[in-house]
Backbone bond lengths (Angstrom), bond angles and torsions (degrees), N, CA, C in turn:
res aa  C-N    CA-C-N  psi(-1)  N-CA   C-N-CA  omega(-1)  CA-C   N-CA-C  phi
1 X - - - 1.447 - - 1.536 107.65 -
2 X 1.449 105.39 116.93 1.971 103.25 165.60 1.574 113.45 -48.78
3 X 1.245 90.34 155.28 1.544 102.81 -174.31 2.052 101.11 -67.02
4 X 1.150 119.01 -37.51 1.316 118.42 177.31 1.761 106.82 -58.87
5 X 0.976 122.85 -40.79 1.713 126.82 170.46 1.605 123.58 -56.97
6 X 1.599 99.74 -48.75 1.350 125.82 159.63 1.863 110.57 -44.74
7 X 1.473 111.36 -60.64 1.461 93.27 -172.82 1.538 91.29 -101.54
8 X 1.606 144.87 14.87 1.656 105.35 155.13 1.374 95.72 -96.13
9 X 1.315 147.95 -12.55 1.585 115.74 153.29 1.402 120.91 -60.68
10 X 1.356 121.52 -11.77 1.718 126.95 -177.33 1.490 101.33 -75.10
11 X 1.366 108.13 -40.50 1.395 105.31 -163.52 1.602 102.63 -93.92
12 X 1.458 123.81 -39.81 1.789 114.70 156.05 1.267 116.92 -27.03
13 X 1.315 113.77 -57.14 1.433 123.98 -169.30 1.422 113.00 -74.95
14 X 1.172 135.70 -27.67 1.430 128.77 162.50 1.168 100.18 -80.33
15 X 1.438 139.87 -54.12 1.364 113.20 -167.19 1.352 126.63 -56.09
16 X 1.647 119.51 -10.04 1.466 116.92 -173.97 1.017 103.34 -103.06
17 X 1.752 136.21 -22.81 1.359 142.77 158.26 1.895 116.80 -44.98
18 X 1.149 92.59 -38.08 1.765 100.20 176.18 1.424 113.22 -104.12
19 X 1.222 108.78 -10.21 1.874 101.45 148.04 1.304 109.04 -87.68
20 X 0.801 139.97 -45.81 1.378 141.61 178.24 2.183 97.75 -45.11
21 X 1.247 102.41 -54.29 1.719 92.59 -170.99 1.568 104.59 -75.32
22 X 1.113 111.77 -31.81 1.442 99.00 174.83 1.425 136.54 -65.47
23 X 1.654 85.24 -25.61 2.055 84.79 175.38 1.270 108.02 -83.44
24 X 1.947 108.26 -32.54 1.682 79.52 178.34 1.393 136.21 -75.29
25 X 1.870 106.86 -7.60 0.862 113.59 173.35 1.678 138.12 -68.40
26 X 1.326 102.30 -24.69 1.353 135.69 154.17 1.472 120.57 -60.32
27 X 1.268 123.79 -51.89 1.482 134.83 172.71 1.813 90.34 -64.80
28 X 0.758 136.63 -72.67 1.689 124.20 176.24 1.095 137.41 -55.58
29 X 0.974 106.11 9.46 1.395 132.30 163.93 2.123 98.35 70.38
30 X 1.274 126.18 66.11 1.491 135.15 -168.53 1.480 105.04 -94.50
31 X 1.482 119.68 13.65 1.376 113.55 170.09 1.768 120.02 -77.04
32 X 1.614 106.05 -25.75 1.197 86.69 -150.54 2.026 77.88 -141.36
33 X 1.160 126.12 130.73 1.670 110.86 151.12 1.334 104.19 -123.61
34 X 1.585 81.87 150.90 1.684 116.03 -162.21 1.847 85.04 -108.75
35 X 1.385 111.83 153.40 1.134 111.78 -175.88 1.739 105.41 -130.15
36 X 1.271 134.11 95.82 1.512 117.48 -163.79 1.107 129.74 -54.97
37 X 1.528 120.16 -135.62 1.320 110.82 -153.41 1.911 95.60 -92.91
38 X 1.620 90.74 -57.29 1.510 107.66 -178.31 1.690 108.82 -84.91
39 X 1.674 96.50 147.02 1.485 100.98 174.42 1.383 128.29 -53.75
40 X 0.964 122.00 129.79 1.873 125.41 -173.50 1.608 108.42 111.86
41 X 1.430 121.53 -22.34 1.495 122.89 -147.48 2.194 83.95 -76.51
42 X 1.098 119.09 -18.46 1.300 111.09 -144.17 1.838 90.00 -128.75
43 X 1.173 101.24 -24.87 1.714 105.41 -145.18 1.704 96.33 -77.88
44 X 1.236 117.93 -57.21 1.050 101.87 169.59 1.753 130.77 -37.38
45 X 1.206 125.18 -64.24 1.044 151.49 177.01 2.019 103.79 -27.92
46 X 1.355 102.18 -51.31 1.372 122.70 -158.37 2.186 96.58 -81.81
47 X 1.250 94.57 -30.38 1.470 94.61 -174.90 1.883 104.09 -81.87
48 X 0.963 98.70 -41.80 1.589 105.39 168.56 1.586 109.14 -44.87
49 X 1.557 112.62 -69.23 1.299 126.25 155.72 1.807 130.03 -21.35
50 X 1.408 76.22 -29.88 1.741 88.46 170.63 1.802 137.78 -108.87
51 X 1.384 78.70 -13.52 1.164 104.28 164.66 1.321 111.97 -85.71
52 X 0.967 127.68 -47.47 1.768 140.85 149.05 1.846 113.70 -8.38
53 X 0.977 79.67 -80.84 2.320 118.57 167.97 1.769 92.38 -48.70
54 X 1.024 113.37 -46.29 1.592 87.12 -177.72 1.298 129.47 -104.13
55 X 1.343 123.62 1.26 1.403 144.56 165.26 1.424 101.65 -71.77
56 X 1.404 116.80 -60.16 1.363 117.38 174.79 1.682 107.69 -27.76
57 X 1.682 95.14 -87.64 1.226 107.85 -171.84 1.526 138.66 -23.82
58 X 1.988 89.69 -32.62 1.585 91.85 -168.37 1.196 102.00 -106.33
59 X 1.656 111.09 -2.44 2.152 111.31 154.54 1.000 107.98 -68.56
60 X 1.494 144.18 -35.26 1.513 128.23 -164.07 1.632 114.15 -110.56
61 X 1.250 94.16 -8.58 1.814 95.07 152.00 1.716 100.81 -74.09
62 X 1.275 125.37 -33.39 1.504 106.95 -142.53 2.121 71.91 -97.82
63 X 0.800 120.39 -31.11 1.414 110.96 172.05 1.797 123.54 -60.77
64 X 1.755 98.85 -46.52 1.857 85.18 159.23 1.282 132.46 -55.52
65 X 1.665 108.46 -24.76 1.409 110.74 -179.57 1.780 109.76 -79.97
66 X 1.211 102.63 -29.31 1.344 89.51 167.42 1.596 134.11 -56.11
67 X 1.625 105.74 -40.18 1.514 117.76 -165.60 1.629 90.81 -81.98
68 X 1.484 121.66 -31.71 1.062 112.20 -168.14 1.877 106.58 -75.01
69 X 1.213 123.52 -18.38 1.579 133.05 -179.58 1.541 89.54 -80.95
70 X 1.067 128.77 -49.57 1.466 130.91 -173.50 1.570 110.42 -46.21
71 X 1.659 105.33 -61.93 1.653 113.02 172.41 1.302 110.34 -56.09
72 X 1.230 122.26 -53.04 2.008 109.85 176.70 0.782 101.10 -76.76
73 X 1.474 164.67 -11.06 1.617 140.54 139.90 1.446 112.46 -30.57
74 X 1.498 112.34 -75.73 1.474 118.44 171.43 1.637 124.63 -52.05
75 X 1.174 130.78 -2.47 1.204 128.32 -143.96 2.026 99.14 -142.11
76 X 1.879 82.06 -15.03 1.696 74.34 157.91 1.590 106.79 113.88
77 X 1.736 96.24 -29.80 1.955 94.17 -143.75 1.894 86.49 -111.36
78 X 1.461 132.39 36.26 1.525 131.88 177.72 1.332 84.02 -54.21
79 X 1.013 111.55 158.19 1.730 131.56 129.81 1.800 98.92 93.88
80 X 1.168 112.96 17.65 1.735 120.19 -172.40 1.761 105.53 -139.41
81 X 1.223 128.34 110.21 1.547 153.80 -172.00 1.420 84.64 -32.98
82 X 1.389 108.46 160.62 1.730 112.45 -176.10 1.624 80.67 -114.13
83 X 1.584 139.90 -11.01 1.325 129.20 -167.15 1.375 94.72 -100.46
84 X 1.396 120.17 -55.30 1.334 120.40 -168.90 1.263 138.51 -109.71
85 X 0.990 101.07 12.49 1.755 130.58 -164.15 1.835 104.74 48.48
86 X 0.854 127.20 0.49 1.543 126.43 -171.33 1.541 97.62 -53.43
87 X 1.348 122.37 152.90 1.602 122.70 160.52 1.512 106.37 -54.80
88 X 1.258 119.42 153.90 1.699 129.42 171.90 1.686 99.19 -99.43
89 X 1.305 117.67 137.29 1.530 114.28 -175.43 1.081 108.24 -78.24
90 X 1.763 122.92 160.55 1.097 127.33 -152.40 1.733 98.80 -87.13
91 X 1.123 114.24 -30.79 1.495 120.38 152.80 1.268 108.85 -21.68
92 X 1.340 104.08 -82.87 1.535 115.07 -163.09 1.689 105.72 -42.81
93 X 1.538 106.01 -56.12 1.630 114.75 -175.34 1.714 105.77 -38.51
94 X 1.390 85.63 -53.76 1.721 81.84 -158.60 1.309 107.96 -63.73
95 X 1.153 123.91 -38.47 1.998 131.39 176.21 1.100 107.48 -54.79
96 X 1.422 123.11 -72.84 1.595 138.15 152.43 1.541 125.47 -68.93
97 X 1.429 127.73 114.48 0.950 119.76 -177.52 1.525 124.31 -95.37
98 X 1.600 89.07 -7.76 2.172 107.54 -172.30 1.227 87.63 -102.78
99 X 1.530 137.33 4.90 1.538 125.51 -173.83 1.734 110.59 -39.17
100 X 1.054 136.97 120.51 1.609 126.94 150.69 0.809 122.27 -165.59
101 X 1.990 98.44 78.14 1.300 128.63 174.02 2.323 81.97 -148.65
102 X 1.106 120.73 -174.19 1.131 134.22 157.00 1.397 102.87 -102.13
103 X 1.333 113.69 -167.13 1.758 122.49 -166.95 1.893 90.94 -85.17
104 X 1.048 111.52 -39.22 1.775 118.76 -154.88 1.652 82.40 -81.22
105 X 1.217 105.90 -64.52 1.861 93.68 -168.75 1.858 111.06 -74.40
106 X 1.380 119.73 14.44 1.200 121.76 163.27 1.144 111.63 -88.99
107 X 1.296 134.96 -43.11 1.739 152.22 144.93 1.311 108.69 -17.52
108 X 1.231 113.86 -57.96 1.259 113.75 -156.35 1.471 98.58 -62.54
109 X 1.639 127.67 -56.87 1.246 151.45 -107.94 1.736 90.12 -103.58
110 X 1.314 112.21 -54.69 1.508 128.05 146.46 1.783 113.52 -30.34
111 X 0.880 86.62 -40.08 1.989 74.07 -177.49 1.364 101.64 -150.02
112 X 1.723 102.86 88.84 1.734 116.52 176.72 1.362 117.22 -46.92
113 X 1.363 101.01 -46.52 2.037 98.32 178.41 1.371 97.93 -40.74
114 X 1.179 133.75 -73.22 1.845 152.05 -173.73 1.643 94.55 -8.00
115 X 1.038 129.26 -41.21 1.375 147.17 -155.63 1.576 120.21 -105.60
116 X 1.796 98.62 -2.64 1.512 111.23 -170.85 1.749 88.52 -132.75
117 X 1.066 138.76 5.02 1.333 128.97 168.13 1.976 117.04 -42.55
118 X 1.700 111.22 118.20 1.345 109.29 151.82 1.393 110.86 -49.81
119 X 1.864 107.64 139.46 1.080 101.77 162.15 1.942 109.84 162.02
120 X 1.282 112.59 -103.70 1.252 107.50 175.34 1.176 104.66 -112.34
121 X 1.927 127.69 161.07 1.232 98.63 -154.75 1.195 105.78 -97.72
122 X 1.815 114.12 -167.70 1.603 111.22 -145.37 1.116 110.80 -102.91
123 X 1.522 133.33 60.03 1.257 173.34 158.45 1.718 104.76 -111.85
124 X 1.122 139.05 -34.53 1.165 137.13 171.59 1.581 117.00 -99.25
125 X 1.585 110.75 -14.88 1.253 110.88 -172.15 1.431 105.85 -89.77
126 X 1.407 120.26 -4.31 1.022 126.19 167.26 1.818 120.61 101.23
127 X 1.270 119.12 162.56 1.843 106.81 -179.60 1.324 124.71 -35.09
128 X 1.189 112.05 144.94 1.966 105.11 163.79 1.140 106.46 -115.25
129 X 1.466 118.97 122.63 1.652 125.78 -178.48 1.310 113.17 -63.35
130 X 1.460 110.80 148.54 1.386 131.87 160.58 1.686 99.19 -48.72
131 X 1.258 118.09 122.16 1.414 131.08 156.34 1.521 107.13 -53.74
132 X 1.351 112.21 133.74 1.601 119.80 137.26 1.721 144.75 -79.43
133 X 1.252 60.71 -24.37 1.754 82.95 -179.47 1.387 130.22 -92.06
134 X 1.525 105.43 87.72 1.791 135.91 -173.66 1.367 101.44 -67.16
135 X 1.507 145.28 -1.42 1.243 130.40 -164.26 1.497 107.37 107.30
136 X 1.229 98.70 -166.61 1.630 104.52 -160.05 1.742 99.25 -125.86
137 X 1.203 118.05 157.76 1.683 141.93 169.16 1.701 113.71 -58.33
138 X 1.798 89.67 -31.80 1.544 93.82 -150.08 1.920 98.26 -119.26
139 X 1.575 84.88 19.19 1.786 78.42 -176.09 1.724 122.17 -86.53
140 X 1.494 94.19 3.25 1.724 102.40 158.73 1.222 107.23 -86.25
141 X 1.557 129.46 9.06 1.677 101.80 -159.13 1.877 90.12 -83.50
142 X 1.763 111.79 149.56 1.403 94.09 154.75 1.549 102.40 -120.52
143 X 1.692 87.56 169.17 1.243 120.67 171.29 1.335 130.49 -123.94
144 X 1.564 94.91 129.72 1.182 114.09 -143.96 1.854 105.94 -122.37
145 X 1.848 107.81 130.39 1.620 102.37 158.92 1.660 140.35 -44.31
């Protein structure tokens, strides 16, 4: 399978995974939790809810990275770090097919402190990746007593 087949089934497949959480999240009414009177009446409910919130999140990051592998496919520049221009190993491609970061500027991006270390300056500490992460799906949700 070409790598272009590879990520529009990547990206089919998340997009129906995050319709899929959104309606049920909607059908359950995931706008708002109420927490009752006594402990437990609510708590469960709310951790589910959160578990909810973070599945999302880490489908539509892994979905920007898709559209974003999609545009440097078309655009010429696949297979080259969007932080550092370094090649991405062919390893990485084949495991990851939305890779576009390298392994070192995927590290980084994974653990922001990594990128805030005292020390030598940040010319030696090496690239800082392009973020993926625009915010969240669920950062209108409220919560409510």
């Amino acid at each position: 399978m070409t790598i272009g087949a590879r990520l529009a089934v990547a990206r089919r497949d998340l997009d129906a995974h995050i319709a899929r959480i959104e309606a049920e999240a909607r059908a359950n009414g995931s706008a708002s939790i109420s927490f009752g009177k006594r402990i437990g009446d609510g708590t469960s409910v709310a951790v589910e809810r959160l578990n909810e919130i973070a599945i999302l999140e880490r489908l539509t990051k892994q979905r920007r990275m898709v559209v974003r592998a999609q545009a440097k496919l078309d655009e010429g520049s696949y297979g080259t770090c969007d932080a550092c221009a370094s090649t991405i190993s062919d390893a990485r491609i084949e495991a990851l097919a939305w890779a576009i970061h390298c392994l070192e500027c995927a590290d980084l991006e994974a653990v922001p402190e990594a990128r805030h270390q005292p020390g030598p300056s940040a010319a030696a500490q090496g690239p800082t990746p392009a973020t993926t992460d625009t915010g969240s799906p669920w950062d209108s949700v409220r919560w409510t007593d």
